[in-house]
C-alpha positions, 0 to 999 in steps of 0.5 A: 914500885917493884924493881924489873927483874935483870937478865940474870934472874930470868935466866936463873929462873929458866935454869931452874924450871928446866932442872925441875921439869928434868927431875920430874920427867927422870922421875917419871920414866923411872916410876914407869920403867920400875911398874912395866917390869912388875915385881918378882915371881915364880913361872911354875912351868919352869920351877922344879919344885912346882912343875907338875909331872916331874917326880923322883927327883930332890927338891931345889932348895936355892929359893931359901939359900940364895936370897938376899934376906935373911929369911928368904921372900920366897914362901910356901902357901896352900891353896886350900880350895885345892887341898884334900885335908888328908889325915896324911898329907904328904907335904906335913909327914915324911911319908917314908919314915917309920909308922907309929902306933896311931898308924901315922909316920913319925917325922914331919916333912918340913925342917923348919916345922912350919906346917900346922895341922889341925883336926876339922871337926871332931876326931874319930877315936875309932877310926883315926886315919879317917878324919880331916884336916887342915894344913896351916903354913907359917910363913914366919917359920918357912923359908921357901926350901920347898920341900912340901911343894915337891911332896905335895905333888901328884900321884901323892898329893894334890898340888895345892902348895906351891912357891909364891913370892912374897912381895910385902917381904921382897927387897925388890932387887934390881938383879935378884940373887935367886933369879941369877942362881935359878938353874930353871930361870924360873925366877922372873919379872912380872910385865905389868901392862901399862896403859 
């Protein structure tokens, strides 16, 4: 015959049901506190270096500098069904250095030289400035200065690169370092719906 549980372990096992039901309710508000406040990004509206219209003026370099990782989570990407393939894109040449004898400018715009440039096709020896290309951004090279992005808005370029978070690379930080040096706050947490 098997022995009646005393008093005790009833309690004991009521204490430890009640801890375990608490654990996976704290558990549960906190997995859903974390998905309504949704991973970090960039407004475009309010970042400098994206926000279209505004010209003249340097780009904000407090995305490569400001951010936790040593190789800041935040990234240039080119949306190429934006891009014009331009055999001078202003986002991969300094546009304002000095011309070279194939007509090009010399200096390239990034500092880290994490744009690719590759011919579409085949070049036209006859006609250089002619030709396309496209422009490949090594997001293990970039550091998010934002540079290029500034450049390659209009009149001079097209506004296909822009500034993205890259969340596979983001530490996820509860209080982000850019976000709190964001002069803009364009820095902001993504609100995932729930349902």
């Amino acid at each position: 015959m098997s022995e009646q549980p005393t008093r005790r372990d009833v309690l004991g096992y009521a204490v430890r049901g009640t801890g375990v039901v608490a654990l996976g309710g704290a558990a549960a508000f906190l997995a859903t506190r974390a998905a309504a406040e949704g991973a970090w990004t960039i407004d475009p509206t309010k970042c400098i270096n994206i926000r279209l219209g505004l010209t003249g003026v340097d780009a904000c370099a407090l995305c490569a500098s400001e951010c936790v990782v040593p190789l800041s989570a935040i990234r240039a990407v080119n949306d190429y069904a934006k891009c014009g393939r331009c055999c001078i894109c202003p986002a991969y040449y300094d546009v304002t250095s000095e011309v070279g004898s194939d007509g090009l400018p010399m200096r390239k715009l990034c500092p880290r030289d994490a744009i690719e440039r590759t011919a579409i096709g085949e070049v036209d020896p006859d006609d250089p400035l002619n030709n396309f290309y496209e422009y490949i951004i090594d997001e293990d090279k970039c550091n998010g200065c934002g540079d290029c992005v500034m450049a390659c808005k209009e009149p001079a370029g097209l506004g296909s690169i822009k500034l993205e978070v890259r969340n596979d690379l983001c530490l996820d930080c509860n209080r982000c370092a850019i976000a709190q040096a964001c002069p803009d706050d364009a820095i902001l947490r993504e609100v995932k719906e729930t349902t």
